[in-house]
N, C-alpha and C positions, 0 to 999 in steps of 0.2 A: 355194382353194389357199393363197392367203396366211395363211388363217385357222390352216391346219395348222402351217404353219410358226412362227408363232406357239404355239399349242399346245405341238410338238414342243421347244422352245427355252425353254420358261418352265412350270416347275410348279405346281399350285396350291399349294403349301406354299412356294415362292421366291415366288408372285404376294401371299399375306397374309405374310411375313415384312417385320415390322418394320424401316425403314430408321435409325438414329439416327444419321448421320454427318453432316449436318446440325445435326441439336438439339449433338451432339458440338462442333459447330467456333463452334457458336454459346455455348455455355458456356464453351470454353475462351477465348473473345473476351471474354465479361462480367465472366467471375471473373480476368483475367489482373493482373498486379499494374502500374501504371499507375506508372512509374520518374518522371515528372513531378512526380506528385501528393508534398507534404511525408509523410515516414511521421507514425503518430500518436507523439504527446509519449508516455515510457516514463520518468517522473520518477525516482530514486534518491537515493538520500544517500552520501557518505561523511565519513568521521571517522577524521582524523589522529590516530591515539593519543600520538604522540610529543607534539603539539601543545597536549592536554587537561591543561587545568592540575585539574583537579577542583574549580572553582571551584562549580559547580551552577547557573551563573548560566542554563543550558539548563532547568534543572528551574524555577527562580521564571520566566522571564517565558514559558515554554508554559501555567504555571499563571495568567498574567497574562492571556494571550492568551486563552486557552480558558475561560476561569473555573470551571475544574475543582475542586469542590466538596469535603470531607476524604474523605482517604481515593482519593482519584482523580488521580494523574500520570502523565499520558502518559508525561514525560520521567524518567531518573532516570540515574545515576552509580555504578555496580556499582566498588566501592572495594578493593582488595586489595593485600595486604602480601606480596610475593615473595623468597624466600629467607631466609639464615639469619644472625643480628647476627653481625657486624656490614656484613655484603653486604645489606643489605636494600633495595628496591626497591617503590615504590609502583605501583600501575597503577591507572588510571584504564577503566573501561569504560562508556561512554554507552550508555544503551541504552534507543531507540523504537520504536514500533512496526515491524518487521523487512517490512513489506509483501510477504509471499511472491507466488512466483509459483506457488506451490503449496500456497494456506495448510493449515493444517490444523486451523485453526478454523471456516471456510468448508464444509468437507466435514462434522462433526459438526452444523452448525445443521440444526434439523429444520423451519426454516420460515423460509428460505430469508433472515435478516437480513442475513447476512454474504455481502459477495459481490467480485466483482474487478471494475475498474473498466477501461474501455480505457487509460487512463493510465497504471497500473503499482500504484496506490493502494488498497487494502483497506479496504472502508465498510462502515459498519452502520446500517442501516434501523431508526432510533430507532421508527420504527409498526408494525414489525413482530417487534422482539425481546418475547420472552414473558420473559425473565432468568432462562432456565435454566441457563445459565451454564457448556453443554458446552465450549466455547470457551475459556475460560477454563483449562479441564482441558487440554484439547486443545494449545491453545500452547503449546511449547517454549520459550518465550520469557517467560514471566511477562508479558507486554505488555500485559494486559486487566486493568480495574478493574468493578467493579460498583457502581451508582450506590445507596448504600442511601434517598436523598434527605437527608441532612444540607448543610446551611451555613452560612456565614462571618456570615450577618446579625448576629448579635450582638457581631464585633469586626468589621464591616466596614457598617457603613449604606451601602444601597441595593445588597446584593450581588445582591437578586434582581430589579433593576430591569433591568438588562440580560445579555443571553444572545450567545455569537457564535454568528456561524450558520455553525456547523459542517458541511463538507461543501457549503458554498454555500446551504445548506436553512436556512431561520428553523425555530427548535425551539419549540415551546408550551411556557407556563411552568411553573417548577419544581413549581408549587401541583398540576398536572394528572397523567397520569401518565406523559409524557413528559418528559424525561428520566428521570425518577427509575423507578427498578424495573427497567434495564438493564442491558446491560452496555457500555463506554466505551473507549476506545482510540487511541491519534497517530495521525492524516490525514495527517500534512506540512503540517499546516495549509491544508489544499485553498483554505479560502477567500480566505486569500492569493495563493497560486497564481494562482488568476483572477484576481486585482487584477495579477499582475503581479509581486508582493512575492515573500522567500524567508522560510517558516516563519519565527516567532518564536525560536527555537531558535536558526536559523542567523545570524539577523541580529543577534545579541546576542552571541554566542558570544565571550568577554575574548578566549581563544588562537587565535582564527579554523581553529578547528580542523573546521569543520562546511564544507561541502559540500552545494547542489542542483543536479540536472542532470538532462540530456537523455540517457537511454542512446544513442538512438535519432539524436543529435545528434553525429557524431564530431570535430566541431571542441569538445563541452561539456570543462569540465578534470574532469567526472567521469568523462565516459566515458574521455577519456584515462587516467586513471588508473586504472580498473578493467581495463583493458584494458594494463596495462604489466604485468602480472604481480605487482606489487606487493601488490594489494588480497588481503583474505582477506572471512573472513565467518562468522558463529556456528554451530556445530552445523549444518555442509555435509552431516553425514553421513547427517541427516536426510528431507534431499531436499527442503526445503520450498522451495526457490531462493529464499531471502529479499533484498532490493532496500536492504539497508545492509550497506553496503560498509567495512571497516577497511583504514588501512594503519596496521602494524606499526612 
């Protein structure tokens, strides 16, 4: 009797139906976001335009730091003359590599160099770029260099004795075919970063006009300031959400 009742109260299609509210409560327990835990570091830059004397002193010591070879600067100083004589007005525009959060150099590599990093910073996998140099197309930003292999060795003795280790990674030497047959581009100076230090860029900077920080950090004074409404940012219209920040 009981057997029927049974039966009667439970179908064979309810008795094999899959139960997941279980695996359910257990997923939503694992993946939930853990408000203790520090979020991850979302590095940014910004640069006070008012502040930028266009000294270039950003462009020589990233060229110092990185020993970035002719032909190849991360950093550079986009220089323009506004208006008409005798209203005429200089502007200054520094401009490194834009670390999108949507590059769109990243999406043309066809073997997979270029990629996002959980920290906010856009790397290129020097063993795995072939220097086809879509990337390069691709940027909105002129930000990429390609490494033809030339250097400074004959106005600078012992240019090829040391390399930094870009991206925290030692690079094999210039002689090999790493770096050279690439294509090159500003980290933030990542290996900085680890040490603790702020890009060479920043640290140097005569009008203290340079800025790093923590987005992700609401006490950092970038986040504050990108966050006051102030801040702008190059060709938004783009959509690449690029990670350097202007105020005006």
């Amino acid at each position: 009797m009981a057997k029927e009742n049974i039966n009667e109260k439970i179908s064979r299609r309810d008795f094999f139906k899959p139960n997941f509210s279980g695996a359910k409560a257990w997923a939503a327990e694992l993946f939930a976001e853990d408000e203790t835990k520090p979020k991850e570091t979302k590095w940014a830059m910004l640069i006070d335009l008012q502040k930028c004397i266009g000294c270039d002193t950003c462009t020589v010591s990233c060229k110092a730091e990185n020993r970035t070879p002719p032909g190849v600067t991360y950093n550079v100083v986009l220089k323009e003359e506004v208006g008409t004589f005798p209203n005429v007005t200089k502007v200054n525009i520094p401009r490194p590599c834009m670390q999108c959060d949507q590059p769109a150099c990243k999406q043309v590599c066809p073997v997979k160099a270029t990629y996002k990093m959980k920290n906010g910073i856009v790397a290129i996998d020097y063993n795995r770029c072939i220097g086809c140099r879509y990337c390069m197309v691709a940027c909105p930003y002129g930000a990429r260099y390609f490494d033809f292999g030339e250097n400074y060795e004959q106005e600078m003795l012992g240019y090829n004795s040391y390399q930094t280790n870009e991206y925290g990674v030692e690079k094999r030497e210039r002689k090999k075919k790493a770096p050279v047959g690439i294509v090159r581009k500003c980290h933030f100076c990542f290996h900085r970063l680890q040490r603790g230090e702020e890009p060479a860029c920043v640290e140097t900077c005569l009008g203290d006009a340079r800025y790093i920080g923590d987005l992700n950090n609401p006490d950092s004074i970038v986040s504050k300031l990108v966050h006051s409404g102030r801040a702008v940012r190059l060709k938004e219209y783009m959509a690449t959400e690029p990670r350097v920040y202007y105020l005006k």
